[in-house]
C-alpha positions in Angstrom: 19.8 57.7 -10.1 19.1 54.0 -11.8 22.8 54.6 -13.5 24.2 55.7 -10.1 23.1 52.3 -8.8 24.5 50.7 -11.6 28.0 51.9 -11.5 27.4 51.2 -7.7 27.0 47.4 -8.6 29.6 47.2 -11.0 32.7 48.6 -8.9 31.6 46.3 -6.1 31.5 43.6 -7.8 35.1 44.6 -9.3 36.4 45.4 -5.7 35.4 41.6 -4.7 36.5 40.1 -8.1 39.7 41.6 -7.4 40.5 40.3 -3.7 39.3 36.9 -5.2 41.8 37.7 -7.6 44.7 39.0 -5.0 43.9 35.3 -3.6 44.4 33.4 -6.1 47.6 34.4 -6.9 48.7 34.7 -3.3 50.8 31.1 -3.3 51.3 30.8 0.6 47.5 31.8 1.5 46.7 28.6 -1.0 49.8 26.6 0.6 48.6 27.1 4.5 45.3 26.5 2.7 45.9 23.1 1.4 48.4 22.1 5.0 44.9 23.0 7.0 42.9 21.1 5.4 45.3 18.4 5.4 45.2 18.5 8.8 42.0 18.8 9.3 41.6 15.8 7.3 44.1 13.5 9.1 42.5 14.3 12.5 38.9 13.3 11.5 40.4 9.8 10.3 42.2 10.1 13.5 38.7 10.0 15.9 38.5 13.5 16.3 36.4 16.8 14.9 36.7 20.2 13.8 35.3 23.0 15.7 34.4 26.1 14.2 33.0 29.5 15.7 32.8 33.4 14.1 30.9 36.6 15.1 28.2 37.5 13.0 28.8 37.0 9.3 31.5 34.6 10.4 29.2 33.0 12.7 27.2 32.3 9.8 30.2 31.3 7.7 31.3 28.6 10.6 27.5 27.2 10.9 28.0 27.3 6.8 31.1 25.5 6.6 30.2 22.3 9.1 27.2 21.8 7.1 29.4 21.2 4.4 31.4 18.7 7.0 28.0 16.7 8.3 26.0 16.6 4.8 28.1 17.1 1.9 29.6 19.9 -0.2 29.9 18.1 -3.8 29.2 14.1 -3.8 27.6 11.4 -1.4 30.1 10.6 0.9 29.8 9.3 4.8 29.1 12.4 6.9 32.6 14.1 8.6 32.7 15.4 12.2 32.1 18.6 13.1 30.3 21.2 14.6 29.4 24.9 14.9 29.9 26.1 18.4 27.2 29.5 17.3 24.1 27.7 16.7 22.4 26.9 20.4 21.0 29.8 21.9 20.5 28.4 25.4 24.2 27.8 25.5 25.8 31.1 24.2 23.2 33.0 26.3 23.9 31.0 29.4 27.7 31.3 28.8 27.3 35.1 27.9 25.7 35.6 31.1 27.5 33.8 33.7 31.2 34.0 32.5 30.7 36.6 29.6 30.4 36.7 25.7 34.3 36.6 26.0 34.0 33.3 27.0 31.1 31.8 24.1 33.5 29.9 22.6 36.3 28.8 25.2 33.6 27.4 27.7 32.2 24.9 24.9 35.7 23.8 23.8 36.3 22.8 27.6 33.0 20.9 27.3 33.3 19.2 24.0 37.1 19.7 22.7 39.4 16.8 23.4 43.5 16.6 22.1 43.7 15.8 18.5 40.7 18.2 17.3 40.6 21.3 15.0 39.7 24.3 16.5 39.0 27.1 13.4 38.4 30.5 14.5 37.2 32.8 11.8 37.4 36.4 12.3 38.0 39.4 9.8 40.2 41.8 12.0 41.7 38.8 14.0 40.8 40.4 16.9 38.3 39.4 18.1 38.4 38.5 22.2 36.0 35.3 22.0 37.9 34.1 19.4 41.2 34.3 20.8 40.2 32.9 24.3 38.9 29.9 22.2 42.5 29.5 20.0 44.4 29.9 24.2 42.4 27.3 25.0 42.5 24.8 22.5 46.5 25.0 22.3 46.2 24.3 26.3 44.2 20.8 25.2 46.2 19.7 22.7 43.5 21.1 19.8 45.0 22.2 16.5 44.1 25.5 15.6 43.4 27.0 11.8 42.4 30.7 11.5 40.5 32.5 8.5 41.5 36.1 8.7 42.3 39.2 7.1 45.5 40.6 5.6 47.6 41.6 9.0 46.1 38.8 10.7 46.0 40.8 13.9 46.5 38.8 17.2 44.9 35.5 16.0 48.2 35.1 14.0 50.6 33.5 16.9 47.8 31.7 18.4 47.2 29.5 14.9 49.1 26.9 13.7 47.9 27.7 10.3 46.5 31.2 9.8 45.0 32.1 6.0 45.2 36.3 5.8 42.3 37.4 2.7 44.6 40.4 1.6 42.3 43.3 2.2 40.8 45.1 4.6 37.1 45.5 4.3 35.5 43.1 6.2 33.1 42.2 3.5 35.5 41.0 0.8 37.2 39.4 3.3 34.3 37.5 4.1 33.3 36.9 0.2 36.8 35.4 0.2 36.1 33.3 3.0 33.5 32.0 1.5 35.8 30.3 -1.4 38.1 29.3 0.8 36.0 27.7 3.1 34.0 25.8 0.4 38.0 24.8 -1.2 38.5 23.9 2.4 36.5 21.2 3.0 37.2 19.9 -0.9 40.3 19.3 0.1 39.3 17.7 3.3 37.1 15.5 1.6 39.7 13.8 -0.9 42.5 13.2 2.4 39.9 12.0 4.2 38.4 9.5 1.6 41.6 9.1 0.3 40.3 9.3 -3.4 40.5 11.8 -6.4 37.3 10.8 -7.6 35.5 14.0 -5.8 34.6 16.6 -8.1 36.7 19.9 -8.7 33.5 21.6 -9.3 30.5 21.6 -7.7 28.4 20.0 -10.1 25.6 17.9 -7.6 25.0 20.3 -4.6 21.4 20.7 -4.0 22.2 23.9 -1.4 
């Protein structure tokens, strides 16, 4: 049985080191990568804020990622807008109720999104229906969109401007992925925005 277990570990662990893998070689995931965060970066200098929402391990990814925005992934630094729009109870609830979990997302975007944000949806099928009311929305106001996905992308893909596919299928190396590549994400974000090179490539300092 304790060997059984074992084995278990061991080709899960190969299964995700090989999707990390599959990503690290994939040169346009790590292209629309680096033009997102770009972006991203641009618009905060700019006076706006990125936006980010998922469904359940993606919910906890987005409420992951603008922590990394507010307090810091690697190095002191002046906090960076932005926001997770799964974190108030009272609010999704409310929304859920009146208008419909369809709706979570969208109806906050409408209260809080203004032309020139970043709306990032993450979502491992790309199909998710909150998720894609929120991306319809935010190209009606003027709010850049960036999707975290897996590998068809599904129907998030046209409503993105830049849409990064994990290549696989199973939702939870998709997520490990995202993981990386939201943590890469906001590196990158960080050196645009500060305009410096002096941040890190490793994270050497983080007390998380």
């Amino acid at each position: 049985m304790e060997d059984s277990i074992t084995d278990l570990v061991r080709a899960e662990l190969s299964r995700a080191a090989a999707v990390l893998d599959a990503a690290a070689r994939d040169q346009a995931l790590q292209a629309t990568l680096v033009r997102a965060a770009r972006a991203t970066a641009e618009a905060l200098k700019s006076g706006g804020k990125l936006m980010v929402a998922g469904n359940g391990g993606s919910a906890a990814d987005a409420q992951h990622l603008a922590a990394e925005f507010v307090s810091r992934l690697v190095e002191d630094r002046p906090a960076m807008r932005a926001v997770a729009l799964t974190t108030d109870t009272s609010i999704l609830t409310a929304i859920g109720n009146d208008y419909g979990y369809d709706r979570v997302f969208a109806r906050q975007i409408e209260a809080i999104g203004q032309r020139g944000d970043v709306f990032m949806g993450i979502s491992t099928s790309g199909n998710s229906p909150n998720i894609l009311r929120a991306l319809e929305l935010s190209h009606e106001l003027g709010i850049a969109t960036v999707g975290l996905t897996g590998k068809s992308g599904g129907k998030m893909a046209p409503l993105c401007d830049s849409i990064v596919c994990v290549p696989s299928e199973v939702t939870m190396h998709i997520q490990e992925v995202h993981l990386a590549l939201e943590h890469i994400f906001c590196m990158i974000a960080e050196r645009v925005y500060f305009a410096t090179e002096s941040l890190s490539a490793a994270a050497t300092t983080g007390t998380k």
